[in-house]
C-alpha positions as CSV (number, residue, x, y, z in Angstrom):
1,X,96.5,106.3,99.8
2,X,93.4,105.7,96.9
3,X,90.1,107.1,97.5
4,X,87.4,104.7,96.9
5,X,88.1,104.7,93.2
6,X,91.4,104.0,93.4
7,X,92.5,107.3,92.9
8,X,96.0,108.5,94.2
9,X,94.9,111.0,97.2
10,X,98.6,112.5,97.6
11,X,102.5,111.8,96.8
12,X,104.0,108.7,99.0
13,X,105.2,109.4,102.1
14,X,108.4,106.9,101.9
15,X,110.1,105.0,104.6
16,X,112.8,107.3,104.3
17,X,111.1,110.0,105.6
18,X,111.1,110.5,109.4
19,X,107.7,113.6,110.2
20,X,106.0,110.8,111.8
21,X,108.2,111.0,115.1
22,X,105.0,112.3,117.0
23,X,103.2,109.7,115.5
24,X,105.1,107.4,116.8
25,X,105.2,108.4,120.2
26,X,101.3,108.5,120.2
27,X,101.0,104.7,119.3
28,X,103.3,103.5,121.7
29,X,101.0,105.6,124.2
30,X,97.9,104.5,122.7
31,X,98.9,100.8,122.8
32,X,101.6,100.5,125.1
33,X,105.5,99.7,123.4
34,X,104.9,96.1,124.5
35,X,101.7,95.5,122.9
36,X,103.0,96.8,119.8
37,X,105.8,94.5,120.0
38,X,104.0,91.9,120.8
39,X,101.2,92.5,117.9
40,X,103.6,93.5,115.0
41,X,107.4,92.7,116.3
42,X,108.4,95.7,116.5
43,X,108.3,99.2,118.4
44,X,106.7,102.0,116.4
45,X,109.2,103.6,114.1
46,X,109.6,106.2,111.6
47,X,109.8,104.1,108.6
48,X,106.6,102.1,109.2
49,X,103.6,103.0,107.1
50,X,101.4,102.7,110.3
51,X,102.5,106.1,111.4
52,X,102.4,107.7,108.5
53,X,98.6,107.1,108.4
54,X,98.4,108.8,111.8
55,X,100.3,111.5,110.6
56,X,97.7,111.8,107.4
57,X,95.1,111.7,109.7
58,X,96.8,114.7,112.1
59,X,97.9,117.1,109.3
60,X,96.1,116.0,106.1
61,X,92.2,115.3,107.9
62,X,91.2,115.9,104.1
63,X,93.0,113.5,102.3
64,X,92.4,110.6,105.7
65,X,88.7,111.3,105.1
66,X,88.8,110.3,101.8
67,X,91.0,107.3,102.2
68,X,89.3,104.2,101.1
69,X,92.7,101.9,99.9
70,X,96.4,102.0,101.8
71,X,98.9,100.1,99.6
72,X,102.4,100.0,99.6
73,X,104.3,101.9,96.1
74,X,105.5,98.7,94.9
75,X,101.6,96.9,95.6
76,X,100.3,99.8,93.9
77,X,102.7,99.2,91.1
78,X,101.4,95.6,91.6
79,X,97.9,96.9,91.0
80,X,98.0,99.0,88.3
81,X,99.6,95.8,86.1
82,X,97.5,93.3,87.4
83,X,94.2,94.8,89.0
84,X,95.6,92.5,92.1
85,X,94.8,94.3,95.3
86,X,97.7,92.4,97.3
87,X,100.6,91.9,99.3
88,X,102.9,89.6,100.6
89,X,103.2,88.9,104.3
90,X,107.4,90.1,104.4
91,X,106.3,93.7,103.1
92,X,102.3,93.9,105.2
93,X,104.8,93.5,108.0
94,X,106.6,96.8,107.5
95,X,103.7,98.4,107.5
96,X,103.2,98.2,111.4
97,X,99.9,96.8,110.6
98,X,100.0,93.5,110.5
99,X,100.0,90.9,113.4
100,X,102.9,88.9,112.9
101,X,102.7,86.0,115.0
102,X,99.1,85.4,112.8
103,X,100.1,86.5,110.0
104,X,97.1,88.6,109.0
105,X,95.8,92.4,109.7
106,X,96.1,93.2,113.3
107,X,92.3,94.1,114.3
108,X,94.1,95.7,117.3
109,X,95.9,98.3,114.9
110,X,93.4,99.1,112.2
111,X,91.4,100.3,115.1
112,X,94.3,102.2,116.9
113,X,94.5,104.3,112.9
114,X,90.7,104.1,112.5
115,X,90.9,102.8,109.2
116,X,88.7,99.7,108.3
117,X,90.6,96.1,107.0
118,X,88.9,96.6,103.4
119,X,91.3,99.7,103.1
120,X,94.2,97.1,103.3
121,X,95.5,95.0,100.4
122,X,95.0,90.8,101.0
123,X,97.8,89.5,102.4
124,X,99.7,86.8,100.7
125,X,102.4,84.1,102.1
126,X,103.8,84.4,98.5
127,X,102.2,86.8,95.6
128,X,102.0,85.2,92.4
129,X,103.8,86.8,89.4
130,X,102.0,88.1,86.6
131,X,104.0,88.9,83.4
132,X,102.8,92.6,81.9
133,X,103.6,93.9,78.8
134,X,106.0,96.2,78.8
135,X,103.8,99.3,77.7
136,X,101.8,98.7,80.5
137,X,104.7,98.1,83.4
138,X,106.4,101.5,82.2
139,X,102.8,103.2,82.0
140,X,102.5,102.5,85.8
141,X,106.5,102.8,87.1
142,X,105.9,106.5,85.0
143,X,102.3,107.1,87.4
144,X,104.5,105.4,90.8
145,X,107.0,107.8,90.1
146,X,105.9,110.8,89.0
147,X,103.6,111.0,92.4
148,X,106.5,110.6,94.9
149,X,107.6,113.2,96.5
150,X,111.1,113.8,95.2
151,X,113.6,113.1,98.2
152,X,116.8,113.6,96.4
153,X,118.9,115.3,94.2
154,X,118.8,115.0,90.6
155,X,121.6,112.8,89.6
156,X,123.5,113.3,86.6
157,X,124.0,109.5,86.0
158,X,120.9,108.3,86.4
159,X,120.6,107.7,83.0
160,X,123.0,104.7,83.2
161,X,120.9,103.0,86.0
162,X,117.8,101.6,83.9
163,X,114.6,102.6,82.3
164,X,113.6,106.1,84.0
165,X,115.0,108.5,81.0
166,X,112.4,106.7,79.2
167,X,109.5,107.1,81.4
168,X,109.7,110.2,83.5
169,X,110.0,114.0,82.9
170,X,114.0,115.2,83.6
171,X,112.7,117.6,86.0
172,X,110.6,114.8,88.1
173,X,113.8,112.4,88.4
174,X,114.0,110.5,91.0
175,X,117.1,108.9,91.9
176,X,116.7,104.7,92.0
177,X,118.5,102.2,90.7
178,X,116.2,99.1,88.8
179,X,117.7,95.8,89.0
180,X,116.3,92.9,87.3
């Protein structure tokens, strides 16, 4: 979540994590489980970024208010290298927003979150790749990672997976692993 200049609002709240249980019950009662099934192939679940909003908007009516850009981690990523403001339609699926038979933002669940479709990143059938310079993709993997939320423990390998050492404090690691 970016506030209308595109500043981070708070840490990622990853598809890991599962808070947004009531969440999820209140959009299959908003919209019925069938609807929701029918609009984005799925029932509402956990790891979908649709109830994470929701849950935003119920415990953090602060940060919701002030909400004015929803991208995925990896699209932000994809923003701060490129200034795109995109996705592709595999991912814009996980995030329960997206009507997947149409293949574009479900009008029927932008309203059910009250956000507006501007907040949401265009949706592509296939993003094109943009080649940053190296400064500038570990500049933004370092702001990515340092806003998450750690979710794991420190691990004392992680030095052998990739870049990170490089990039983020030892007491922010986050365990990953970065293929190429």
């Amino acid at each position: 979540m970016l506030d209308e200049e595109y500043n981070v609002l708070r840490p990622s709240i990853l598809w890991c994590d599962q808070r947004t249980g009531k969440e999820c019950d209140e959009l299959t009662e908003m919209l019925g489980r069938d609807k929701l099934i029918e609009i984005t192939a799925n029932p509402a679940l956990t790891g979908f970024t649709a109830s994470k909003i929701l849950w935003v908007k119920n415990n953090e009516p602060e940060i919701f208010e002030k909400c004015r850009h929803i991208l995925l981690p990896k699209d932000y990523l994809r923003f701060r290298l490129t200034g795109d403001f995109a996705t592709e339609v595999s991912d814009a699926s996980g995030m329960q927003i997206l009507d997947v038979p149409q293949r574009k933002w479900s009008k029927v669940m932008i309203d059910a979150l009250s956000i507006k479709e501007e907040y949401l990143a265009k949706v592509y059938e296939e993003v094109e790749k943009r080649n940053p310079g190296e400064k500038e993709f570990l500049q933004a993997v370092k702001e990515v990672f340092v806003s998450l939320e750690p979710v794991v423990e420190q691990n004392p390998n992680i030095e052998k997976w990739g870049i990170m050492e490089r990039i983020v404090e030892p007491e922010r690691f986050i365990q990953f692993r970065v293929a190429w």
